[in-house]
ZAMARGU-4260 file (C-alpha; in steps of 0.2 Angstrom, whole numbers, plus 5000, padded with zeros to 4 digits):
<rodrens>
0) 5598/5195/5454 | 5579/5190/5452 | 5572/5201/5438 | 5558/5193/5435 | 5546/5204/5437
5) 5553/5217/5424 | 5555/5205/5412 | 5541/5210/5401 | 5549/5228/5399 | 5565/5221/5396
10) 5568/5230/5377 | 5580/5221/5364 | 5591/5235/5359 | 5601/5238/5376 | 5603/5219/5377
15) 5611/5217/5357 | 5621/5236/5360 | 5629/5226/5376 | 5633/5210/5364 | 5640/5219/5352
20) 5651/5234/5359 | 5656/5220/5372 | 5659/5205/5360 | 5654/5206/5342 | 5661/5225/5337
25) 5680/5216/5337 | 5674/5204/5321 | 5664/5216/5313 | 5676/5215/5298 | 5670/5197/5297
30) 5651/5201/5300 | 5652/5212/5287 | 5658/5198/5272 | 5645/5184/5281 | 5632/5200/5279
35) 5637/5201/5259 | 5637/5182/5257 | 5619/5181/5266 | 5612/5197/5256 | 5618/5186/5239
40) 5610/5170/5246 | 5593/5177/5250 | 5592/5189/5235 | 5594/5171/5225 | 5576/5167/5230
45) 5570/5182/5223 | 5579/5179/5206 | 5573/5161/5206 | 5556/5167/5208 | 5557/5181/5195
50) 5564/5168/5180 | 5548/5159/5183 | 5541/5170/5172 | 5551/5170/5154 | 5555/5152/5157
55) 5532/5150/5157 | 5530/5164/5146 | 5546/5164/5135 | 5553/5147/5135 | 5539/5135/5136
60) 5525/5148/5128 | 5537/5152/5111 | 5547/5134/5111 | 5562/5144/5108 | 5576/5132/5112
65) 5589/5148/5113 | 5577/5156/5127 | 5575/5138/5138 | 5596/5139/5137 | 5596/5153/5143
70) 5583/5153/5159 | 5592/5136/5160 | 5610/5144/5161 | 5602/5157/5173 | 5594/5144/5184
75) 5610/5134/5185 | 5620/5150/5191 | 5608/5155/5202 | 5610/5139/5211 | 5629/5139/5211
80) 5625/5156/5218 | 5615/5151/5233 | 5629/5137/5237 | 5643/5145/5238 | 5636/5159/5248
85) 5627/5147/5259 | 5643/5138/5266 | 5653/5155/5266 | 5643/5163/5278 | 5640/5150/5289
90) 5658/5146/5292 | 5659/5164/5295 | 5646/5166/5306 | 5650/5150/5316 | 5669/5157/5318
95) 5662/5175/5324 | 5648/5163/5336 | 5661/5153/5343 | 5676/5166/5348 | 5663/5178/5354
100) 5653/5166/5366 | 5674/5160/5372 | 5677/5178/5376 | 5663/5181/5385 | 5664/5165/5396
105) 5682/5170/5399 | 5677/5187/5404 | 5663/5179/5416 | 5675/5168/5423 | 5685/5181/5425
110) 5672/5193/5436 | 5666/5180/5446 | 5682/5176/5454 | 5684/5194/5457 | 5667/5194/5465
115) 5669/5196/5488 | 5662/5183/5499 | 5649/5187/5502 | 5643/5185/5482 | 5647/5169/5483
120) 5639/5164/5499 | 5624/5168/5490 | 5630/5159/5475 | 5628/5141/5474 | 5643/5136/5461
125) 5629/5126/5451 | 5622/5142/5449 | 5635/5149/5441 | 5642/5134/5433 | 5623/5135/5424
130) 5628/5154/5420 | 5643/5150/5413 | 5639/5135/5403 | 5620/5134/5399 | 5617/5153/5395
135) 5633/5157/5388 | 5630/5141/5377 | 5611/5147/5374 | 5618/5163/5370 | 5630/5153/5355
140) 5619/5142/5348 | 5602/5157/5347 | 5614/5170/5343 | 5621/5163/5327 | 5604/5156/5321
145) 5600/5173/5324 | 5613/5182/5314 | 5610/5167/5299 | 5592/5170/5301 | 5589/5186/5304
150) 5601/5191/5289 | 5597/5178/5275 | 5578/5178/5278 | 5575/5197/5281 | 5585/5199/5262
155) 5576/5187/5255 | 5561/5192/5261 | 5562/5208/5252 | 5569/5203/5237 | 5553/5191/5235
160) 5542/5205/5240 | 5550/5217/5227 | 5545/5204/5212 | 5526/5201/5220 | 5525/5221/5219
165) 5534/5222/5203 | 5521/5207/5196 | 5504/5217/5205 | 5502/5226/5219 | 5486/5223/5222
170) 5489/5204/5223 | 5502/5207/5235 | 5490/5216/5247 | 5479/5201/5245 | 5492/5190/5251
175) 5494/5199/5265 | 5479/5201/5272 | 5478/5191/5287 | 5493/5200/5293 | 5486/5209/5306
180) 5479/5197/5313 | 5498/5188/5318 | 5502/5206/5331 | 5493/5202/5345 | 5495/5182/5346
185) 5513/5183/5343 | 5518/5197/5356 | 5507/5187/5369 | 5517/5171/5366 | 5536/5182/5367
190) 5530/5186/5383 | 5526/5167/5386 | 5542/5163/5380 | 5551/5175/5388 | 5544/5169/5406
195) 5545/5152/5403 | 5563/5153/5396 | 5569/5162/5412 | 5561/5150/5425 | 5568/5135/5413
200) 5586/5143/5417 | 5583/5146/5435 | 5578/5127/5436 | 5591/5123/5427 | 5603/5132/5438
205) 5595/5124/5456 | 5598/5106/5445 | 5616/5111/5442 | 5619/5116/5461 | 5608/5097/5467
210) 5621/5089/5454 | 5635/5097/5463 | 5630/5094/5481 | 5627/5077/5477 | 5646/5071/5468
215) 5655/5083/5481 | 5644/5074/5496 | 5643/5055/5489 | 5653/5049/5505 | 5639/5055/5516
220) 5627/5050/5506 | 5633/5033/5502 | 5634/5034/5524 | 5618/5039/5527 | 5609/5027/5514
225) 5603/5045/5507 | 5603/5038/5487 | 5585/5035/5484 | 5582/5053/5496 | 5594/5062/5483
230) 5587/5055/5467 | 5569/5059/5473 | 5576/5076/5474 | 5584/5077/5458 | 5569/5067/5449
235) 5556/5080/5454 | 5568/5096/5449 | 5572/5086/5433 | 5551/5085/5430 | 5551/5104/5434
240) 5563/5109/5423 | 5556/5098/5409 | 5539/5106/5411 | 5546/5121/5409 | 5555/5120/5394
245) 5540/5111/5387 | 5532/5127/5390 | 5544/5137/5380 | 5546/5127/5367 | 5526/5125/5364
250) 5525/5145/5363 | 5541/5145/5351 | 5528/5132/5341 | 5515/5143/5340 | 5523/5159/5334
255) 5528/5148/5318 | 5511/5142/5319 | 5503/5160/5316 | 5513/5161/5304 | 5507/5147/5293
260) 5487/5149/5298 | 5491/5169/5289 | 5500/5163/5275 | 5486/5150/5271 | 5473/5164/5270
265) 5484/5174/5259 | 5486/5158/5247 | 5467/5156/5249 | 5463/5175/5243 | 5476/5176/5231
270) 5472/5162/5223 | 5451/5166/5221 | 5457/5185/5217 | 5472/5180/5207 | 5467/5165/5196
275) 5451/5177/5190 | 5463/5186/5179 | 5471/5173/5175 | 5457/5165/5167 | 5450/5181/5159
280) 5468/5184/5150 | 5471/5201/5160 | 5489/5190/5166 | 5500/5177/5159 | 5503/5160/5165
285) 5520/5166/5166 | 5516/5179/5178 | 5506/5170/5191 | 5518/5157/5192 | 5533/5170/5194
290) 5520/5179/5209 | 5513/5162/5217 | 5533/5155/5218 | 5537/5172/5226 | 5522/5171/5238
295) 5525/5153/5243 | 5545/5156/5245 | 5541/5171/5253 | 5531/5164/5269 | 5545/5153/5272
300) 5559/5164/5278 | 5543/5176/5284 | 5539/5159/5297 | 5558/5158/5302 | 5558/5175/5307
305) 5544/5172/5317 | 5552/5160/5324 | 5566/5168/5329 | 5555/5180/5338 | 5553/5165/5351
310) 5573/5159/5350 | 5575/5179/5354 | 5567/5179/5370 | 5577/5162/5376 | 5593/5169/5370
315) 5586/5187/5379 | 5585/5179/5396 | 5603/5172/5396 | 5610/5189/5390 | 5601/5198/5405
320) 5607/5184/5416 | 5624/5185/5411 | 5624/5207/5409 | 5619/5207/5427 | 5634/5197/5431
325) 5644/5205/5419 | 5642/5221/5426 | 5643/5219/5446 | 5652/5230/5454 | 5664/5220/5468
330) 5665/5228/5484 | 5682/5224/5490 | 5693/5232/5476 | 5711/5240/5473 | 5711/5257/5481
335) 5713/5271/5471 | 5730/5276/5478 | 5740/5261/5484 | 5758/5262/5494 | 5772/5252/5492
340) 5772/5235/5501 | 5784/5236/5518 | 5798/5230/5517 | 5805/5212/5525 | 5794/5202/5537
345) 5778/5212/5542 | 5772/5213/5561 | 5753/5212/5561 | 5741/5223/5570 | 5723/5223/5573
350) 5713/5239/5581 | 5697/5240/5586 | 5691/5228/5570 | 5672/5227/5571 | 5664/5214/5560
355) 5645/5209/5559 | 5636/5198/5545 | 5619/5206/5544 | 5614/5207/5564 | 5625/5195/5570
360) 5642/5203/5577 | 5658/5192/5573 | 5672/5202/5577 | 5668/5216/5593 | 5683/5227/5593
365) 5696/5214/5593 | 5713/5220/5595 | 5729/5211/5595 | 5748/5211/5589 | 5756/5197/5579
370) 5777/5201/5579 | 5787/5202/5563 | 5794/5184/5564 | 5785/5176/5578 | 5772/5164/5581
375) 5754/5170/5587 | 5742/5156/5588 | 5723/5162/5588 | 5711/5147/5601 | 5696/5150/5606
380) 5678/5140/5606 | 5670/5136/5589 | 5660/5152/5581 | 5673/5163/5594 | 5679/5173/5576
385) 5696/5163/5572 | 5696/5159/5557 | 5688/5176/5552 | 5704/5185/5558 | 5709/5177/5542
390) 5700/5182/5532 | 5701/5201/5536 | 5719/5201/5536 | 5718/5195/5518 | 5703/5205/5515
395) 5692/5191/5509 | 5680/5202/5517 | 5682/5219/5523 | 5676/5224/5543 | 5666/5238/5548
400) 5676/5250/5556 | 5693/5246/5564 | 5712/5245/5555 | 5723/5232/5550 | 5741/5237/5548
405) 5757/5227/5542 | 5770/5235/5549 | 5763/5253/5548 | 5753/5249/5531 | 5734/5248/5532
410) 5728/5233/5523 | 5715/5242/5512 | 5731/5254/5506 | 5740/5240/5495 | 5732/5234/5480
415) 5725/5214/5483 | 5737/5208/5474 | 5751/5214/5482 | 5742/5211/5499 | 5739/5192/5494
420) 5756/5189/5488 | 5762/5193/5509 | 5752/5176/5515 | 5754/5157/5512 | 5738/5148/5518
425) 5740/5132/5523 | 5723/5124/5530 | 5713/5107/5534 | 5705/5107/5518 | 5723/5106/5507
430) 5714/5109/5491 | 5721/5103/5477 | 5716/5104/5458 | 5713/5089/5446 | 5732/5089/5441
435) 5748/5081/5442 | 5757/5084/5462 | 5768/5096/5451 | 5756/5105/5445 | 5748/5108/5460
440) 5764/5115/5468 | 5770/5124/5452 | 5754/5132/5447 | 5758/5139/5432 | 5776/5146/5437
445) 5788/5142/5424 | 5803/5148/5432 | 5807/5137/5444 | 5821/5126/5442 | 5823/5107/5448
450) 5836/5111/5461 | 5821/5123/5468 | 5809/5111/5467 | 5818/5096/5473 | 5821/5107/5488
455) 5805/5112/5494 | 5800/5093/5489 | 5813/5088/5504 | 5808/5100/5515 | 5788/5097/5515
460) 5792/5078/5516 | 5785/5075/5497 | 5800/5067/5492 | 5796/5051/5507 | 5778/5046/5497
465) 5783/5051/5479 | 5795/5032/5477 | 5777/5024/5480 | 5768/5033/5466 | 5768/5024/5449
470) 5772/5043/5439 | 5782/5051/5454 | 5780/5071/5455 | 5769/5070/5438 | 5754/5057/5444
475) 5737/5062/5445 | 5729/5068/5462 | 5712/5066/5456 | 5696/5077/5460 | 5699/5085/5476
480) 5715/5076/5479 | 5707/5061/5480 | 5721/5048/5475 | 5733/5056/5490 | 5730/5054/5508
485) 5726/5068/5520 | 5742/5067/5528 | 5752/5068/5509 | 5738/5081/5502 | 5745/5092/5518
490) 5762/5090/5513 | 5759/5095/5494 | 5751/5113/5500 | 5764/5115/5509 | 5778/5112/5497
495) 5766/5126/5488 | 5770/5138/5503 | 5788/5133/5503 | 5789/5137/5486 | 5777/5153/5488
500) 5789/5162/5500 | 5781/5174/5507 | 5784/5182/5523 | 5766/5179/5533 | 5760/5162/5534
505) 5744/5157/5542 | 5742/5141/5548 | 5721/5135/5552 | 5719/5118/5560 | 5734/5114/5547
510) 5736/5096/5556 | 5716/5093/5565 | 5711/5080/5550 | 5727/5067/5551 | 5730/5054/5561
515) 5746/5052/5572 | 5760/5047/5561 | 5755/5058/5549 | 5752/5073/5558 | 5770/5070/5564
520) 5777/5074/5549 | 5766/5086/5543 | 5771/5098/5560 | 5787/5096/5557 | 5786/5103/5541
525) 5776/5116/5546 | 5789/5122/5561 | 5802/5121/5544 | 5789/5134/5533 | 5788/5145/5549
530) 5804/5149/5553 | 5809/5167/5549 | 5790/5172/5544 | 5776/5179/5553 | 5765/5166/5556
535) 5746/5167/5562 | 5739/5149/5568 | 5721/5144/5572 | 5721/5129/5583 | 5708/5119/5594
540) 5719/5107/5599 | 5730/5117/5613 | 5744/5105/5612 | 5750/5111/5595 | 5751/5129/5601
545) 5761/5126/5616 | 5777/5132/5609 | 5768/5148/5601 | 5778/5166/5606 | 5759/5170/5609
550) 5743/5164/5613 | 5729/5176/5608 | 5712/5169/5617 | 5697/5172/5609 | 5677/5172/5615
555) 5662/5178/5605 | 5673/5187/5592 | 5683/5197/5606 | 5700/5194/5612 | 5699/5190/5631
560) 5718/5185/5636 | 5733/5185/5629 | 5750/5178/5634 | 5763/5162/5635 | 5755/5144/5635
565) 5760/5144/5657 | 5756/5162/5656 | 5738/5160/5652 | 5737/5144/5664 | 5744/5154/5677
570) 5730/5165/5676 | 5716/5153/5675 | 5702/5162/5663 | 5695/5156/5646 | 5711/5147/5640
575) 5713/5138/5656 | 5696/5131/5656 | 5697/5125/5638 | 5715/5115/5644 | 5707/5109/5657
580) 5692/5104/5647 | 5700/5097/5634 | 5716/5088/5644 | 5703/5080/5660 | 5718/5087/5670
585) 5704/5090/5685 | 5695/5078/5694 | 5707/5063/5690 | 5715/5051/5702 | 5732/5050/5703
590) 5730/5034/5696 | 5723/5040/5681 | 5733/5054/5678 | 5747/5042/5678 | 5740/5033/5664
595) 5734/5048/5655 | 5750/5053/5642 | 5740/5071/5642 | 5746/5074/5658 | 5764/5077/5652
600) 5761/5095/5643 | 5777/5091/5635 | 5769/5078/5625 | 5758/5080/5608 | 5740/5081/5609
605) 5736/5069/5600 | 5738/5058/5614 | 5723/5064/5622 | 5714/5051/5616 | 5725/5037/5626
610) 5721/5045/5640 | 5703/5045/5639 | 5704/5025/5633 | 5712/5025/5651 | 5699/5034/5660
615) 5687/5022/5654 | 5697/5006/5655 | 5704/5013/5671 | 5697/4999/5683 | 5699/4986/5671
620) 5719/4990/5671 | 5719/4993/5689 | 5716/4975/5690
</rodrens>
């Protein structure tokens, strides 16, 4: 995504083409009237200036009191002129600016979500909060000075030309002598500008992603006494990105300023060349007076536009931000023929699935079989591929080589919808939106009626903590959840499943964050959401898989044994040696055993702790 080192050959047209056949074309209806309202209010100037002349050389020269009406009627309507027009355009234009910039943060929204894994591994969200926000806004703010600018100036710019022309030409060429002289300063300061703008939104983006990792992480860093750390960090990327903007806005500056050094030596010239011929009698007071308004009218909308030049090239780097974006391709798409989804509750198959992250192998020909309506539990040592599994099945990321099939339907053969709609995914992290508990289970469905609700409410457990809260089913979660506990955040994604009802649900370490009482609850309305579906569960905690109708055993991304809880203890191997590992049921007294609750496999595993407490207080009970 780094373009920086094209940036200078970046041209204009491809990036306003994209702007307006993407998001401007739609109100060009609108465009067109602001255009007709800005031609009549820059052409104003140019009538202004021209009625300098009879009211010096007709009204004031001849005392006619009937001619100094009429300029004065004509100055009068030239104002009302520029007035109306003025606030007519700009409401048009800041309508046009406003829906546009929407559309196009909707659109982007919109591609970024469809965007694989691995985009947004590589994507902080501060990044792309800064792409959605700060360059969409830049975009807003330049492009409608840009449209007002660019529009009204340039018109009045030629009408104020035409009457210098029509007054004398010669005096005209005079003025605009220094000219040349503005090229090659101001296309060295674009570039400036266009450099600096870029490395200011860049800055800006690591600033937004520091701002993120601080509020998300303010638990650890409130822990680990890390606030001066963090605001030492977030100090000197603030000085970054103030230096940076500095930068930009000092070469903005200095196009305007080149504008007024060349307009000073016009005055100068015109006024040594001009004022001769005036003295002479060769011109009318009338007429110098009608050119030198024109001239010093004429060098103002001529230093906005040079202005703009610099606002162009801040507004250029967001658009080429935000048309790379635009315009990614996602990898993991619908396929071009998709099949019907199978019909009923799926059994799900893995062949051969091979699976690397650049050089490092995460899934090596793993192969396994989860039946229609059973429970497979998935265990295995941290970084062995679990929770991986899931992510292929629902094609969050797509293996190398390998099939996976529900029922007899390859994955990549149904559309991601329709794939996605198969699963319920109910993890440790229960993530919940900023909402009411309702929302967070209803998400948007409209069509679900209380009886509906209030069932999958019992049969999550919702309905035991929601007497306690002040608005029931409608109070506030807050920002992750926040105002719930872990144990009742569990318990509302899964009155989500519930109410999801889809035939696969996939279970990873669903209960490994609660404490006792809690997780009590929460498994038992897990073994209600599982009954009648496929279920996939990841576990480390052996104990909670006990009663699975399978046990797949994972090591280093392949699948080493499968089997029964007694099945795979029978045969000793991998799964044995994490039991025995994480039960101590080797190399204990009888004694200890005997105070050790892990040694009935019967019980939950959460009593592994009590048995440890046991091993280590063992003498002290003993006594």
């Amino acid at each position: 995504m780094d373009t920086q080192k094209t940036l200078p050959e970046t041209r204009a047209w491809p990036l306003l083409r994209w702007v307006w056949v993407g998001y401007l074309k739609k109100y060009k209806w609108f465009l067109i009237a602001a255009g007709i309202m800005m031609a009549l209010e820059g052409a104003s100037l140019g009538a202004f200036s021209y009625m300098m002349k009879p009211m010096f050389d007709s009204a004031f020269g001849s005392g006619s009191t009937g001619a100094l009406f009429t300029v004065s009627m004509v100055f009068g309507a030239i104002f009302m002129l520029r007035g109306v027009t003025s606030v007519s355009h700009k409401l048009i234009v800041s309508f046009v600016s406003q829906k546009s910039t929407a559309d196009l943060r909707m659109a982007l929204v919109s591609q970024l979500m469809v965007q694989d894994n691995a985009f947004h591994q590589t994507h902080p969200p501060g990044h792309l909060i800064q792409r959605i926000q700060a360059d969409v806004g830049a975009i807003n703010n330049v492009w409608s000075a840009f449209i007002l600018g660019a529009g009204r100036d340039a018109i009045a710019l030629v009408s104020l030309v035409g009457v210098a022309l029509s007054i004398d030409w010669r005096w005209t060429l005079v003025a605009f002598v220094g000219t040349p002289l503005l090229v090659l300063p101001a296309l060295v300061a674009q570039r400036f500008v266009r450099r600096r703008a870029r490395e200011a939104r860049d800055l800006g983006a690591d600033l937004a992603t520091r701002l993120d990792e601080i509020f998300h992480g303010i638990v650890p860093t409130k822990l680990n006494r890390l606030e001066q750390y963090q605001s030492d960090r977030f100090r000197r990327d603030t000085k970054s990105l103030v230096t940076a903007q500095i930068k930009a806005a000092g070469g903005s500056a200095s196009i305007g300023g080149l504008v007024d050094v060349t307009a000073g030596l016009g005055v100068f010239c015109v006024l040594l060349f001009g004022g001769s011929e005036i003295v002479s009698g060769e011109k009318t007071v009338g007429e110098f007076m009608a050119f030198f308004t024109a001239m010093g009218m004429m060098f103002e909308p001529l230093r906005s536009l040079a202005g703009l030049t610099g606002r162009w090239q801040v507004a250029a780097a967001a658009i080429e931000r935000l048309k790379e974006l635009m315009e990614l391709i996602p990898s993991i798409k619908d396929p071009a023929k998709p099949k019907p989804v199978p019909a009923g509750v799926p059994r799900i198959s893995l062949s051969k699935v091979n699976l690397s992250y650049g050089d490092t192998p995460v899934l090596s020909g793993t192969t396994f079989t989860a039946e229609a309506g059973k429970t497979t539990a998935i265990v295995g040592a941290s970084g062995a591929g679990k929770s991986t599994i899931f992510n292929v099945l629902t094609r969050l990321v797509d293996p190398q080589s390998g099939e996976i099939l529900l029922q007899d339907v390859n994955n990549r053969d149904l559309t991601l919808d329709d794939l996605r709609n198969l699963f319920s995914v109910v993890s440790q992290e229960a993530l919940l939106f900023d909402d009411t508990i309702r929302e967070n289970i209803l998400l948007g469905r409209e069509n679900v009626s209380d009886e509906e609700l209030n069932k999958v409410l019992d049969a999550a457990h919702v309905s035991d903590f929601l007497p306690k809260l002040a608005n029931g089913l409608d109070s506030e979660v807050g920002p992750r959840g926040s105002n719930l506990s872990g144990g009742q955040r569990q318990r509302v994604v899964i009155a989500r499943a519930l109410l999801r009802d889809t035939p696969v649900l996939l279970l990873d370490e669903a209960t490994s964050a609660l404490d006792t009482k809690s997780e009590a609850v929460v498994q038992k309305a897990l073994d209600g959401l599982s009954e009648g579906r496929t279920t996939l569960v990841i576990a480390h905690r052996l104990s909670t898989v006990r009663g699975a109708d399978k046990i797949v055993v994972m090591d280093k991304g392949r699948v080493v044994d499968e089997g029964t809880h007694d099945e795979l203890l029978k045969r000793g191997g991998v799964y044995a040696e994490l039991h025995r590992l994480q039960f101590n049921t080797e190399g204990a007294t009888a004694e200890e055993r005997a105070l050790s609750p892990v040694t009935d496999p019967a019980l939950d595993g959460t009593a592994a702790r009590p048995g440890l407490l046991a091993r280590i207080f063992g003498g002290w009970l003993r006594s």
